[in-house]
C-alpha positions in Angstrom: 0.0 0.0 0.0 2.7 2.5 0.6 4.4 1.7 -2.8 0.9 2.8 -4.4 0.6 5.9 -2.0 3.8 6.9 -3.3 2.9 6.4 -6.9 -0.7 8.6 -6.6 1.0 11.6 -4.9 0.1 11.1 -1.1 3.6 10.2 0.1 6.7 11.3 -1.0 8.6 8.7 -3.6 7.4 7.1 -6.3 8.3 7.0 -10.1 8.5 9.9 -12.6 6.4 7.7 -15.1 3.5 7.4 -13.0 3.2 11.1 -12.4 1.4 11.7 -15.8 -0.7 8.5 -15.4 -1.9 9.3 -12.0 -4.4 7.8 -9.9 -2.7 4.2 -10.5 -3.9 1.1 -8.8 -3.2 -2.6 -8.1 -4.6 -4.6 -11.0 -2.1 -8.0 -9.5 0.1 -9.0 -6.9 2.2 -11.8 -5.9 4.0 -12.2 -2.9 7.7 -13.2 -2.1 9.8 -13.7 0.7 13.0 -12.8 -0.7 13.6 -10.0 -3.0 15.6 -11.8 -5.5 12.2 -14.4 -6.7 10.2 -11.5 -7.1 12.8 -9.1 -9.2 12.8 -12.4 -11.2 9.5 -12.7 -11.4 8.6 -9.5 -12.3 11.1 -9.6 -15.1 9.2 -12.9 -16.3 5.6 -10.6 -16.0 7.3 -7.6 -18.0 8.1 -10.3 -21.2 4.3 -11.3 -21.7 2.3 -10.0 -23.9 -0.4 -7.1 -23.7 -3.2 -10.2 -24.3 -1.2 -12.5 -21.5 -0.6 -9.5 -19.1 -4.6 -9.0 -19.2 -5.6 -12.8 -18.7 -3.3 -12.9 -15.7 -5.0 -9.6 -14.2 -9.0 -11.2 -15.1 -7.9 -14.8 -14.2 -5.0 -14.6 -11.2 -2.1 -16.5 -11.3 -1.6 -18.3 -14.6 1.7 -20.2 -14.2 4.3 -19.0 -17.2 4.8 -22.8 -18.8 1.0 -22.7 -20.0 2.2 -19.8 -22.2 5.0 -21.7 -23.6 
């Protein structure tokens, strides 16, 4: 929640990019333990497609082999 504060403006932080694109909001999550699965994972989100990006969002978790 802070991370999204910080992107809309309430707290202080956030990217430049969302500035413009402002209010933002939490369309998926995931949660790691350690930082280093989920900077992997994210990298692994930010290589799908526009179509594969939205059936993750409408459907949850869609494990990444079923794409393959």
């Amino acid at each position: 929640m802070q991370r999204i504060k910080q992107h809309n403006g309430e707290l202080r932080g956030g990217a430049r990019y969302t500035k413009l694109r402002r209010p933002v909001e939490i369309k998926y999550f995931e949660t790691y333990k350690e930082h280093k699965l989920a900077a992997r994972r994210e990298y692994e989100i930010k290589k799908l497609s526009h179509t594969e990006k939205d059936q993750l969002c409408q459907k949850g978790y869609i494990p990444l082999e079923d794409f393959k």
